[in-house]
N, C-alpha and C positions, 0 to 999 in steps of 0.2 A: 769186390770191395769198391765202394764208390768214396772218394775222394772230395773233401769240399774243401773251398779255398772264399772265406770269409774274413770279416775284421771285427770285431769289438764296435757293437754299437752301428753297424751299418745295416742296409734294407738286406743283407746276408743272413743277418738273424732268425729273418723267418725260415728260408730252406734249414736252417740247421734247428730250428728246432722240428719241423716237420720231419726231418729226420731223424732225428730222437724218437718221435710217436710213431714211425714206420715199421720197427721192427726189423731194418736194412740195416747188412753190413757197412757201418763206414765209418772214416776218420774225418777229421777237421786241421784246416792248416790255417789258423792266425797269421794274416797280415797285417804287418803296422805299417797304415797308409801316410800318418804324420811322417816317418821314416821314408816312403818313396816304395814303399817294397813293390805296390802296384805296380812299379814302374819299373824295376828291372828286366833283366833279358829272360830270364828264366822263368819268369811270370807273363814277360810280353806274348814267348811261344804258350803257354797255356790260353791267354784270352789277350788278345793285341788290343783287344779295346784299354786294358789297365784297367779295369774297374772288379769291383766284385759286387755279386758272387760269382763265383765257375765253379761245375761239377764235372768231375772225369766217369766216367762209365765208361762199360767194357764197350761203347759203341761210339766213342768218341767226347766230346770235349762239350757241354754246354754252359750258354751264359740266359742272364733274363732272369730275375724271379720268377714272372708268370710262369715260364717255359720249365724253371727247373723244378717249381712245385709241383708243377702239376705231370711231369715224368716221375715225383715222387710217389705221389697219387697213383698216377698208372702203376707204379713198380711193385706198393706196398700190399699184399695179397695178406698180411694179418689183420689189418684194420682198414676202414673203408674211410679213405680222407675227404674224397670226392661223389657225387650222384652219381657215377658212372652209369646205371640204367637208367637215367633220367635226362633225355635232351635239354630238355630245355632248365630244368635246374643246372646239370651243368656247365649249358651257358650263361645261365644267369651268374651263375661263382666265376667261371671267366670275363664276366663283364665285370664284377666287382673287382676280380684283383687286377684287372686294365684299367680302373679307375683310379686304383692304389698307384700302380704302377706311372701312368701318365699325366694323371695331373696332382695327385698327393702329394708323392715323390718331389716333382718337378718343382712346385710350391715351398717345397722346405730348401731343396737345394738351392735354390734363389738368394736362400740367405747363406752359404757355407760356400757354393759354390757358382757367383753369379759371373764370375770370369771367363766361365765360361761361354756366355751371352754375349758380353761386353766388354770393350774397353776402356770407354771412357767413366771415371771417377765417380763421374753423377751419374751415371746411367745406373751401376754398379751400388752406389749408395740407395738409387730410387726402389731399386727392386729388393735392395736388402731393407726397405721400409716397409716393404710390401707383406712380407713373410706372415705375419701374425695375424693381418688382415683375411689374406687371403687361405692360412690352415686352420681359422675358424672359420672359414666360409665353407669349406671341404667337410671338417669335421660338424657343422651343420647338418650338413647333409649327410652324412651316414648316420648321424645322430635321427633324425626325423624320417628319413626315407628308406634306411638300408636295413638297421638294427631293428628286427622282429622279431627275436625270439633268443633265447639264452646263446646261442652264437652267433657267429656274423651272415650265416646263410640261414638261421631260423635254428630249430631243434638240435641239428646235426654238427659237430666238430668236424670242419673241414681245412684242408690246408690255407682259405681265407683265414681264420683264423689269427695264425700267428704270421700271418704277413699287416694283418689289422693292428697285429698287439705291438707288432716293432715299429709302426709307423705313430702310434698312438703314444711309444717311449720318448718322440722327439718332440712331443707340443709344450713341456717345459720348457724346453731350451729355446723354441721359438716364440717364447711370453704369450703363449695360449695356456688358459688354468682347464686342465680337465674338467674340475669341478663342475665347471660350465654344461660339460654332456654327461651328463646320469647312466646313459645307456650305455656309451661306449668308458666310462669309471667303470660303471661294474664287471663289463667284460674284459677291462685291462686286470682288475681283480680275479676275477677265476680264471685266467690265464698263468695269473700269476701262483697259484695253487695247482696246477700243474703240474707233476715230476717231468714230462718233458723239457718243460719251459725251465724250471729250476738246472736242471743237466745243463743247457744249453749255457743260461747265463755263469753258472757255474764253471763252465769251461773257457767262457770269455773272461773272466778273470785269472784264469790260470792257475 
C-alpha cells in the first residue's frame, strides 16, 4: 500500500491523481499547510524538507514530483503512464516535467512564497510583481512549443499530464486568464472530464 502525504491545491495534486489512473494500492493524507502540519515532528521524520508531496513505499520514503510520478509510471503495470520503450520520448516527458518542476513551479512560488528568496520588503514585493509576468511567459511556451497533440506529450495520456493540469489550476490566482492559451484551456478541460481527476479533487475537498 503506498501512502501519499499531499495538501489541497498544492503541485501534490498531480502524483495523486496519477494515482488514481494507476490502478495502485493507495491512501492519501491531507495536510493543512495554513495550519503548519508540514511542519511538525511527525511529518518532519516522513520528509525533513516540510514540503509536499511524500510517498511512502515499501522501499522507503520519496519526495519530488518528478521522482514520484514517474516511480508511479514505473509501478503502474495496468496502464502505461509513461513511453517506457521509448528513450528518447521518455526523456523528452522528463524534460517537460523538469520544466514544470524548475521553473513553473518556481515562478508561481515567487508570488506565495518569496520569503523564501528574501528578506528585504522590496525585494519580496519586486518578485511578487513578477509572478503574472513571468507564468505567462512559461505558459507561452508550453502553449506554442510543447502542446502537440490532445495531451501534453502528444497522443498519449502520461503522468505529465496531471502534473500540466495542477500547475495550470494556479494561473487565476496568479492574474494570468487561461483564455489567453487555447491549447493548454482545452487540455485543462479534458482533464477535467476525467474520473481520475474528478476522485482526486473530490477527495481534496473532503
Amino acid at each position: 500500500m503506498l501512502t501519499l502525504y499531499t495538501a489541497p491545491g498544492s503541485c501534490g495534486r498531480a502524483s495523486h491523481i496519477a494515482l488514481e489512473e494507476s490502478g495502485l494500492p493507495f491512501e492519501v493524507r491531507l495536510l493543512d499547510l495554513s495550519a503548519g502540519d508540514q511542519r511538525r515532528p511527525d511529518y518532519i521524520r516522513i520528509n525533513p524538507k516540510g514540503r509536499v508531496p511524500a510517498l511512502i513505499t515499501a522501499s522507503g520514503v520519496l519526495t519530488e514530483s518528478p521522482a514520484i510520478l514517474s516511480y508511479i509510471a514505473s509501478m503502474a503495470t495496468a496502464v502505461q503512464l509513461a513511453p517506457c520503450d521509448d528513450p528518447f520520448a521518455l526523456a523528452a516527458l522528463h524534460a517537460f516535467n523538469a520544466y514544470l518542476a524548475s521553473t513553473v513551479h518556481v515562478a508561481h512560488a515567487h508570488g506565495r512564497r518569496a520569503s523564501r528568496w528574501a528578506d528585504a520588503p522590496d525585494a519580496i514585493a519586486a518578485m511578487q510583481a513578477k509572478v503574472a509576468e513571468n507564468m505567462r511567459a512559461c505558459f507561452l511556451l508550453i502553449e506554442e512549443e510543447y502542446l502537440r497533440g490532445e495531451w501534453a506529450m502528444g497522443s498519449a495520456y502520461t503522468i505529465a499530464d496531471p502534473y500540466l493540469f495542477t500547475m495550470t489550476g494556479w494561473l487565476q490566482g496568479d492574474g494570468v486568464d487561461l483564455a489567453d492559451f487555447p491549447k493548454v484551456a482545452d487540455h485543462y478541460g479534458r482533464m477535467l472530464e476525467r474520473p481520475a481527476v474528478r476522485r482526486a479533487l473530490a477527495a481534496e475537498k473532503g
